[in-house]
N, C-alpha and C positions, 0 to 999 in steps of 0.2 A: 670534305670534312677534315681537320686537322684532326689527325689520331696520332691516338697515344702512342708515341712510337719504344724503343728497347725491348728489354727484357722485363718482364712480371718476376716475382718468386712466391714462392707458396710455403716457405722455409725449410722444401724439400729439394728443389733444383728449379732449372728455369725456364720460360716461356720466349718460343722464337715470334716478334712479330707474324701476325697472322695475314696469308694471305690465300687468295683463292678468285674464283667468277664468283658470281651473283647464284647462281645455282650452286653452288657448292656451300655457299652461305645456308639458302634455303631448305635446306634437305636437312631432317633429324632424321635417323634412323629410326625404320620401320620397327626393326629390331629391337630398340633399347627398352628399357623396362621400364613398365609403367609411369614407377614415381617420376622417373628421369623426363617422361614425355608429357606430365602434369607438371612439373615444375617450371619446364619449359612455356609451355601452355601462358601458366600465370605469367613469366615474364613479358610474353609476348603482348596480354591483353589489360597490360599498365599504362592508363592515361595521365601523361607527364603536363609540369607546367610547360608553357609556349616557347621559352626561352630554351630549352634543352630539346637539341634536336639527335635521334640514336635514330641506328640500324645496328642490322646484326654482321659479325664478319664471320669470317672461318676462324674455329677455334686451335690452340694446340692443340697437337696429336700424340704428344709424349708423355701427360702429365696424368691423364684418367682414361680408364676406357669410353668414357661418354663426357664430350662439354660442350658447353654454347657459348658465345661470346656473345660481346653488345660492345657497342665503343660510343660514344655522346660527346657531344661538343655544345657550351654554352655560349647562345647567343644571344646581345641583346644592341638593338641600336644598328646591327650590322655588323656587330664588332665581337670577334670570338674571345671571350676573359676566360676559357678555362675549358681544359678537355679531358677524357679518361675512358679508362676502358674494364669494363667489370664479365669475368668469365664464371660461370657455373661450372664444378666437376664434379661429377658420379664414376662412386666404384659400388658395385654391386656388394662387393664382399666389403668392406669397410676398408680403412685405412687407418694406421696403426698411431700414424702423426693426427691425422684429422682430430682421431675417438667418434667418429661417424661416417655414413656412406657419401656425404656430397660436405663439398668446400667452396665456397666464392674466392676469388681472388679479382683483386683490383691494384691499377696505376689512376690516380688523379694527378693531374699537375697545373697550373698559371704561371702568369707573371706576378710580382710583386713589387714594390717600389723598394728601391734598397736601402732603404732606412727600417722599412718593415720589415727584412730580412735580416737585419744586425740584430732584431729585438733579439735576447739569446734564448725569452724562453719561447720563441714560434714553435721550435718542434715538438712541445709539449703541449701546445694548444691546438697545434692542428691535428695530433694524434687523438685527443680532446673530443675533438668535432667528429672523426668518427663514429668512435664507443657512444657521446652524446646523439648521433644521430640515429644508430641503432637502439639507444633508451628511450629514444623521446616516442620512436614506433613500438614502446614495448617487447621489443626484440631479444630474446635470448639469444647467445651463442658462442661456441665452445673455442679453446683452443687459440684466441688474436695474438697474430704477432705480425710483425711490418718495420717500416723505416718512415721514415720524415726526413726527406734529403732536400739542403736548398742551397743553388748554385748561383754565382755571380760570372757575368761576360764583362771586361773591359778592353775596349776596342783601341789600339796603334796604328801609325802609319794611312795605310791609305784610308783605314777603317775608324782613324781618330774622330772624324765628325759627329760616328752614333755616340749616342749615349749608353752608358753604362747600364745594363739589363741582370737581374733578377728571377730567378723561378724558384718556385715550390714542390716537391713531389712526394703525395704519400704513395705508400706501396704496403697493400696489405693482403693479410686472409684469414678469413675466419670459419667456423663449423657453422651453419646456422643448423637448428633444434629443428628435429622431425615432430610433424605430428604422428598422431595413431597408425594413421596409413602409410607410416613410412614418408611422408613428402613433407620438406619445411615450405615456409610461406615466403616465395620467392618474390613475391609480387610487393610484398612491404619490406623487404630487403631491397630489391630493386630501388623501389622510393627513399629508401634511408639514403640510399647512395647518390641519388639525386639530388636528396637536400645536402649531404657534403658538398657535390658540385657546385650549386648554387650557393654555398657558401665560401667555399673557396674562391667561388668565381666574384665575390661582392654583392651578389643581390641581396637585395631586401629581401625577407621572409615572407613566406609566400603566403599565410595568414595571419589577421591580426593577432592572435592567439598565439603566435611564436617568436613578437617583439622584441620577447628582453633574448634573440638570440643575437649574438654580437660576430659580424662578416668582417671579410677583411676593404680596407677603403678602396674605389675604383681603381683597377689596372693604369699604368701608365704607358701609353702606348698599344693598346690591343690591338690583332690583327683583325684588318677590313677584310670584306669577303667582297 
């Protein structure tokens, strides 16, 4: 899987890529508190469209006393248009920046064509598709802040042949809203952030019902798997 590689922010400090085995992945603490192991719970048993393929990694260890990570990469054709990676935090006692006990934090990023990238207003349209993506699920949540970062590569000398490459990257975090029992609803949080991906990545909407939502045009160049 091509994962999201850098640093995350949460707008308190930062996130080292995560690494670990496959059991270190799997293991939540027996420990943690409820909510933290129901929220978990609901991410795990989110049926995604076919295109977006996730597992889970090792999460940061500096950021909350309890997280879970997920990393997902969009696939279609064979061809990877867009990858990201979305981390749950829990602090028992809340957090003062959050204004609640748990925080998602997310990196999305693609390619784009560099015409798409000169528009000036994309960083306000892909910031857009977030908040839009969490409304469209009825999603309350406290606290957004983030970036919309987009990079161009032009290639010299030996490297003169490629063509000139484009990427997007939003970087965010947000509070999502507890219910009664203390746990938000991580599972249509999860999917808000799926439908970003599939948006950013170019697909079509994934039902008729969500037509007039506007993607960006097919990747140029995606990588084959």
């Amino acid at each position: 899987m091509a994962a999201a590689q850098g640093r995350l922010s949460d707008g308190a400090g930062g996130m080292d890529d995560p690494k670990g085995t496959e059991e270190d992945v799997a293991q939540v603490d027996a420990a943690a508190p409820l909510p933290f192991r129901a929220a978990v719970d609901a991410l795990r048993a989110v049926r995604l469209r076919p295109q977006i393929e996730i597992e889970p990694v090792r999460p940061p260890q500096r950021l909350a006393p309890f997280a879970y990570a997920l990393e997902a990469t969009v696939v279609d054709g064979g061809q990877e248009l867009a990858d990201g990676r979305l981390v749950l935090l829990h602090d028992p006692g809340g957090h003062d920046a959050w204004r609640g006990c748990f925080r998602l934090v997310t990196l999305v990023r693609a390619e784009l064509e560099p015409e798409m990238a000169a528009d000036p207003l994309l960083p306000e349209v892909c910031w857009s598709w977030l908040t839009g993506a969490l409304q469209a699920r009825g999603l309350a949540c406290g606290e957004p802040s983030g970036t919309v970062t987009r990079a161009s590569s032009h290639y010299f000398g030996g490297l003169a042949q490629r063509p000139a490459t484009s990427q997007i990257e939003i970087r965010a975090s947000w509070t999502p809203r507890e219910s009664l029992g203390g746990v938000p609803d991580t599972a249509a949080h999860l999917a808000s952030w799926c439908d970003l991906l599939a948006q950013v990545a170019g697909l079509p909407p994934a039902s008729p019902g969500d037509a007039s939502v506007v993607t960006l045009p097919q990747r140029r160049g995606p990588q084959s798997r």
